[in-house]
N, C-alpha and C positions, 0 to 999 in steps of 0.2 A: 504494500500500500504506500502508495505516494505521497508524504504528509507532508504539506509547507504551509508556510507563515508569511505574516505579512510584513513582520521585523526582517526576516532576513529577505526578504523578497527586496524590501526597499534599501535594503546597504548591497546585497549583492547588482542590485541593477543603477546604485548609483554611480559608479565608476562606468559603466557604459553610458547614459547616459548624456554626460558634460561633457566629451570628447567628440561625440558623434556627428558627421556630417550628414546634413537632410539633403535627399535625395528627391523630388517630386513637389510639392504645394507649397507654398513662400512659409515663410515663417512669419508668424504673428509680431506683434510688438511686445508682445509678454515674453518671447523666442519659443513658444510652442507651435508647433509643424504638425500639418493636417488636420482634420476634426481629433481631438483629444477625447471624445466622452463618445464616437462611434468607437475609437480603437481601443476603449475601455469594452466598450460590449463584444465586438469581435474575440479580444483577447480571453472574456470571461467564457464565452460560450463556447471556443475551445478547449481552454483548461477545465473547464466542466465536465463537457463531453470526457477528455482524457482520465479524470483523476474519476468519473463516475463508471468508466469502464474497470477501471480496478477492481470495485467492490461489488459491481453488479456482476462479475460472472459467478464467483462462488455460489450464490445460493442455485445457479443453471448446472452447475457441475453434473450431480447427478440425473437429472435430464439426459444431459447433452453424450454421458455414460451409457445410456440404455439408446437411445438414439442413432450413438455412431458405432455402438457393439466395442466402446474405449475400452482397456486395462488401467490401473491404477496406476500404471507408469506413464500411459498418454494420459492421462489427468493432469498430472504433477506436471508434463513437457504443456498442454497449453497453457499453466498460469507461469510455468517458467521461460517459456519462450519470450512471451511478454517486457518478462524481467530481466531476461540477458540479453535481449536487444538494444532497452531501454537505456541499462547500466552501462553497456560497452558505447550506444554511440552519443550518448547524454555530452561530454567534455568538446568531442572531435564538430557534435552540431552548430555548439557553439564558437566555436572559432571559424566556421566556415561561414556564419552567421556575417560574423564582424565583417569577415573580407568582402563577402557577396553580395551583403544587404538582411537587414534583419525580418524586413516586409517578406521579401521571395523568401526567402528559410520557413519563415512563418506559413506564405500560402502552399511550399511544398509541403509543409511536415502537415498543413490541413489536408492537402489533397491526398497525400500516402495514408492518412490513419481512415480518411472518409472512404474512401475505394476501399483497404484491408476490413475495414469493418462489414461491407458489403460482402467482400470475400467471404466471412466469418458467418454471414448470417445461411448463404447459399451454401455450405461445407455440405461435402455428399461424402467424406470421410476423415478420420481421426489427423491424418495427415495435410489435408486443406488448410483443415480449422487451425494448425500447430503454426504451418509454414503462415498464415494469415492472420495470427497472431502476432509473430515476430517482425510481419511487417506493420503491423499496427505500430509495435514496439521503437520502430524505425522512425515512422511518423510522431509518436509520442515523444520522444526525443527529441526532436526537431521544435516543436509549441515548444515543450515543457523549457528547451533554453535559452527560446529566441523571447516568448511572452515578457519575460520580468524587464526585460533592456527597452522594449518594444514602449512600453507602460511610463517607465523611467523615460522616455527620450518623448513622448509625447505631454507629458503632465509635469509643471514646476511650481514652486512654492507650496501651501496652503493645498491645490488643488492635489497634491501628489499623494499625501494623506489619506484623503478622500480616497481616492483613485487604489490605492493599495490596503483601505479599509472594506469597499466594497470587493473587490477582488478574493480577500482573506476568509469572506462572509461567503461569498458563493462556493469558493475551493472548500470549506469547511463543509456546508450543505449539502455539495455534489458529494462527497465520502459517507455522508451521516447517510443517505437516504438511496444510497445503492441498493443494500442489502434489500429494503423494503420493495423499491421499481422495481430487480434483479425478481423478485419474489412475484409480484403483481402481473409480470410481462409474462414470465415462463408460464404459471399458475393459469394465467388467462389466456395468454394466448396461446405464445410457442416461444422453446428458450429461443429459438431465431431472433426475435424483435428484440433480447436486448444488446443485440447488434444493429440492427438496422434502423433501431432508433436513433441511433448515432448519424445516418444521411441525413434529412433534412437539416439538423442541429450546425452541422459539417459544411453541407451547403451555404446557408445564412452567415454562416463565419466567413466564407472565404467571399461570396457575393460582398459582405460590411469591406472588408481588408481590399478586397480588387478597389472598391470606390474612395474608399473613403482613410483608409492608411497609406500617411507616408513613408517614404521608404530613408533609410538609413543604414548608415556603415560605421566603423572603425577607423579613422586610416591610419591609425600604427599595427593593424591589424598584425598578429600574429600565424602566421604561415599551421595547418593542422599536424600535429606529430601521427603521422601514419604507419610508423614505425611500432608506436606505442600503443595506437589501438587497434591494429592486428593482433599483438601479441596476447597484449588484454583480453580480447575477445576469445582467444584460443585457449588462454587459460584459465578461464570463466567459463567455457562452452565444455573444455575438456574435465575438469571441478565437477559440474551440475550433471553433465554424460556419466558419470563414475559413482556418483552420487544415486542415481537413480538406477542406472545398469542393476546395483547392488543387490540391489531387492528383488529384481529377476532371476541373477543369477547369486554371487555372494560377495562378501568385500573379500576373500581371498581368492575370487576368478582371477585368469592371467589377464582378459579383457579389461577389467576392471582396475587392476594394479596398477597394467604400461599407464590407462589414462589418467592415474591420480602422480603418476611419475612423469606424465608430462606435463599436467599442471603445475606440478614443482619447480620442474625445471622452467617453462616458461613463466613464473610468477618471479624464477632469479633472476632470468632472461630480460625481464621490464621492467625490474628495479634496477639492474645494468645501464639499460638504455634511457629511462628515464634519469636516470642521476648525469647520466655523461652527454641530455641533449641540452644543446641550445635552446630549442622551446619545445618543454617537455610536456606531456597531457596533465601529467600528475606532477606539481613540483613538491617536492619530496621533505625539500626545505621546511614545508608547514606541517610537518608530524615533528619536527624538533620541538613546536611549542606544545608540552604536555596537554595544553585545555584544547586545541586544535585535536590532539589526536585523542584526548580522551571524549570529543563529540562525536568523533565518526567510531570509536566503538559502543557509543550508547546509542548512534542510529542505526550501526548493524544490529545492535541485541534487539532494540527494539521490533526490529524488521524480521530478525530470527526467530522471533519469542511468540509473542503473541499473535503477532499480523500474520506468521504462518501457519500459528494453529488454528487461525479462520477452516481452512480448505479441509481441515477435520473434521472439527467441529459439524462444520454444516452436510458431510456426510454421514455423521452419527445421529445427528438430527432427523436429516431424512431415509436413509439408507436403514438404519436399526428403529428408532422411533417411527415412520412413516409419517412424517407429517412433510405437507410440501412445501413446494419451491417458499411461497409467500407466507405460508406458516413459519417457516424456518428466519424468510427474512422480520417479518416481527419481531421476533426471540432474539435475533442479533442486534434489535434496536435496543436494546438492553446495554450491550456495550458504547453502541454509537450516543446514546443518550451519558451514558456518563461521562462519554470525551469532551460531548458540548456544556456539559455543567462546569466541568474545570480548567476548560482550555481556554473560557474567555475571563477566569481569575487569576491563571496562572498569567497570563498576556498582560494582565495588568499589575502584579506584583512581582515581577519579574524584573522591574527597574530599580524596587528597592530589596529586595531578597539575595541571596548570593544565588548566582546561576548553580553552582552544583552541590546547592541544597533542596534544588529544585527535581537537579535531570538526574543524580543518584537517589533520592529517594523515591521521588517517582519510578525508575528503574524495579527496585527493591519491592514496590507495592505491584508494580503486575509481574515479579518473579511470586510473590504471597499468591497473589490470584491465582495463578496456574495451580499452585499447589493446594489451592482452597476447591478448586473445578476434579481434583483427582478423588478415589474414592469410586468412583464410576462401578458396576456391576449390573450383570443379565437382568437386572430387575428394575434399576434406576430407572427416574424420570427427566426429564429437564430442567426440571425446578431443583436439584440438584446443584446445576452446573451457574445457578442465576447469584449467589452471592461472587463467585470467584468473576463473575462477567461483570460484577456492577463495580466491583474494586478495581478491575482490568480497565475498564474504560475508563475511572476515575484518576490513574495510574497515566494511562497513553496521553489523557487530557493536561496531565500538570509535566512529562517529560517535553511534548512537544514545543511551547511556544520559547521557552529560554533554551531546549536544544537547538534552534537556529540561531540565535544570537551567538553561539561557541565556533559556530562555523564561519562565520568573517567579522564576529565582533572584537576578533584576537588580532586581524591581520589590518595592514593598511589599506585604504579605497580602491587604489587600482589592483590589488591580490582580488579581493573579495568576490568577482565571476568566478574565478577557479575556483575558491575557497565553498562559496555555495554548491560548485557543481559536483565536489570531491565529498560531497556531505550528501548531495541526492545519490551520489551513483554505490556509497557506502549502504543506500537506506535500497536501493535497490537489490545489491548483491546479498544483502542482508534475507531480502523474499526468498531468490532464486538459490540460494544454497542450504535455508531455512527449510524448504518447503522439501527441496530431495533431501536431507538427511533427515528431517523428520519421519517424510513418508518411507524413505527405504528403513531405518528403524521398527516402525509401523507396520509394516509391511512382512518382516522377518519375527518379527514377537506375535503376529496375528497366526502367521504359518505356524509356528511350531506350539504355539496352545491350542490351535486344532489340531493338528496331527496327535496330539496329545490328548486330549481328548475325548478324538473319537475313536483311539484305537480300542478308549475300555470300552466301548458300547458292542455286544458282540453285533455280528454283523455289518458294520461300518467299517472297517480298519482301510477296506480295499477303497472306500469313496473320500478318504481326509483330504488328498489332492483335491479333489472338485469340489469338497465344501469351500475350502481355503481359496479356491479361484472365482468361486462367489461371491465372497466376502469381496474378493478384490475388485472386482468388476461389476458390482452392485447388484448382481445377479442372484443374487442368493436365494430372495423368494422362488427363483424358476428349480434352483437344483432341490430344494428343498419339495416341492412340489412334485418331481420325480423319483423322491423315495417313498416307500412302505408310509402306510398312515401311521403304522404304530410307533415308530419313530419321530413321525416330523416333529414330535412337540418338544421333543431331546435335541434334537439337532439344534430347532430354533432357537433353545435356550443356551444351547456350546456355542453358536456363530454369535449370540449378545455376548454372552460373555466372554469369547475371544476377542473380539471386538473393542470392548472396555477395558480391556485389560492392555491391548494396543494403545490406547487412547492412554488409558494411564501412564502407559511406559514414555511417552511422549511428550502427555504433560509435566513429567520430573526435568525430562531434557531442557524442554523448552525455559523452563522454569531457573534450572539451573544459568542456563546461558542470561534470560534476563538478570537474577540474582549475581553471578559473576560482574555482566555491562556494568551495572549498577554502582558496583564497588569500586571498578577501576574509575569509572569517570567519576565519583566520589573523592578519590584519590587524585587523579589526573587532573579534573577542571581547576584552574585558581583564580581568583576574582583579581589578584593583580595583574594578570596577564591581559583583564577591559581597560585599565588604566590607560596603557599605551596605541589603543585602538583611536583614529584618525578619523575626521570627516564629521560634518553635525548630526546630534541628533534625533532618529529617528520618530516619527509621528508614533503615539501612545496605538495601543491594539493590537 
């Protein structure tokens, strides 16, 4: 999940901003260029679109499971495709941005997500929907780096506040009220529309930005390191491939070892070339300041933790409990309501509180929550799982708004693009490597408590593979319904409680890795290192 603010929205796009040469409609006498308050709407109704597709696919998951005849390994590659396309071309968008023009970047990256989203909704197989995915991902990247400069280069003074306050209010909204559309669309319609709700939306953006945005550059633009996001990309792709492989096959397959050994090696491979380029994607430089790097491990945990155990969750929900698409998204408004309770207190004592009494304890409270959501058994209900989701949301809500300020309130004005975008792409790889080790864990403890299982049930021993590939594939009610009557009601109760007990073993994981973030950027973040940050500022919210 893609979580941003609107503090760091406005320090990260101040430095493009001031520099930028306008391209296209005179500039006013205030020096704002083109309509200002259309290219706020364009702007928003993109980043909507974008940050609403994150959370609206989950509750379609299992749909879209029984639909395309998915495994739980293509499950986890469509929300991860997503997320390693995003992550790898998030930095490289941006810099082609400055050189090319931030308007074209913007209409490209609308036209790439508004066509893959089409793609997405027309899938006739698991493999369509993966590869159209990641080109959504492609286009998502391109809005998500070009909007914040876009916003900054159009709006000054007083108005820019504004301008980054309503912004902050919709990006918040589009996240809160996924889960519930995600729910409503599948439920009512077909999981198809909630993709193709995304065309018109898609359209109207690019129709505002063709008329009515002007267009803008860099010109000390910085040339893209292409070097460094090959590499990256290879060893994020080959990371998440190994991750997931695992659970098919095992973490000590040959397949499976080469690709976590060249992840390796390519991760030394990029920290070589990034350290030794001239202009590097990642400057490396800014992990020297403790509270710099103690942000981007409280946005991977956070991204590993709980945002991944979304894609569970809402398969236990529906998959074990039955209840649907839109039931499921209700139940998750449970979290999303408690993000909006504390995200708009935190936003505002965040100026006078120390930022890492904030993003470590927050941490700490949704590593509690997971471990308050465990307990899970063949017999539980949801209401269960509802104190651990009200802490979790309350938790995600008080990490977030002073987590952006650690990511360029350390550095000086012109760092602060890179500094934001080394903080999104941390909160990205944070999903996509969350999501395959969670589920290959998941995946491996589900198998071998049914093999277990069902071997003491006489007569079962020979069917433990097909329960188990049930479980995985959401299928379960069909193999169950091909056994003996006198069993089903044995079986159904071994697939819950393999099930839950997966789920538990995941929620310690997840829990843990929150709990860990928690304490290093606890430790890591220091409020003297705001001292020396540059530039006026920014507007309250």
């Amino acid at each position: 999940m893609a979580e941003v603010n609107a503090e760091e929205s406005w320090r990260a796009s101040d430095r493009a901003a001031r520099p930028s040469t306008a391209v296209g409609p005179a500039a006013g006498a205030d020096g704002q260029r083109g309509n200002k308050w259309w290219t706020l709407t364009a702007v928003c109704l993109g980043t909507a679109m974008l940050l609403l597709d994150i959370t609206i696919v989950n509750v379609a998951l299992p749909d879209i499971q029984k639909a395309l005849n998915s495994s739980f390994a293509d499950l986890q590659w469509i929300v991860d495709a997503y997320a390693l396309t995003l992550a790898a071309f998030l930095l490289t968008a941006g810099s082609l941005a400055d050189m090319y023009g931030r308007r074209r970047l913007y209409l490209l990256g609308l036209a790439i997500f508004t066509c893959a989203s089409v793609l997405c909704g027309f899938a006739v197989s698991t493999l369509m929907l993966q590869v159209s995915r990641a080109a959504q991902g492609v286009g998502g990247a391109i809005m998500f780096s070009v909007s914040l400069a876009l916003l900054a280069d159009a709006f000054r003074g007083k108005d820019r506040g504004v301008a980054f306050g309503v912004w902050g209010a919709v990006t918040g909204l589009a996240v809160a009220i996924g889960p519930l559309l995600g729910g409503l669309l599948t439920t009512g319609i077909s999981w198809r529309w909630i993709f193709f709700v995304n065309a018109p939306i898609g359209v109207a953006a690019l129709v505002i930005a063709i008329m009515k945005v002007s267009e803008s550059r860099e010109p000390r633009a910085r040339r893209p390191d292409w070097s460094g996001f090959v590499i990256f990309t290879l060893a994020l792709a080959s990371l998440i491939y190994a991750l997931i492989e695992s659970n098919q096959k095992s973490f000590g397959n040959s397949l499976v070892l080469s690709c976590f050994a060249a992840a390796a090696v390519l991760l030394v491979a990029f920290v070589i070339v990034e350290y030794r380029g001239s202009h590097p994607m990642f400057d490396l430089a800014l992990f020297r300041l403790p509270t710099f790097s103690g942000g981007a491990i409280a946005a991977f945990g956070l991204s590993a933790s709980i945002f991944s155990m979304l894609l569970y969750l809402v398969l236990y929900l529906q998959d074990i409990l039955g209840y649907s698409a839109l039931g499921t998204g209700v139940r998750l408004m449970v979290i999303s309501a408690g993000i909006l309770v504390t995200a708009t207190i935190a936003g505002r004592v965040s100026s006078i509180v120390p930022v890492r009494l904030l993003v470590g304890p927050g941490l700490i409270i949704v590593g509690i929550s997971l471990l308050l959501m465990r307990g899970l058994t063949g017999t539980s209900s949801w209401t269960h799982l509802i104190p651990g989701m009200i802490l979790g949301g309350l938790g995600v809500g008080i990490v977030n708004p002073p987590l952006a300020s650690t990511a360029v309130g350390v550095v000086e004005p012109q760092r602060a693009g890179m500094a934001s975008g080394i903080n999104s792409t941390f909160r990205q790889v944070g999903i996509a490597t969350g999501i395959a080790l969670l589920g290959s864990l998941f995946a491996n403890k589900v198998r071998s408590d049914v093999l277990a299982r069902v071997s003491a049930v006489p007569g079962l021993s020979g069917r433990s593979g097909q329960i188990a590939g049930g479980i995985q594939t959401g299928q379960i009610a069909h193999v169950i319904g091909q056994l003996p009557a006198s069993v089903r009601p044995t079986v159904g109760f071994i697939t819950r409680s393999a099930f839950t007990t997966g789920l538990d073993h995941i929620l310690l994981v997840a829990a843990v890795i929150a709990l860990v973030s928690g304490v290093v950027s606890l430790a890591a973040i220091r409020t003297r290192d705001f001292a020396h940050q540059q530039g006026p500022t920014p507007p309250a919210g």
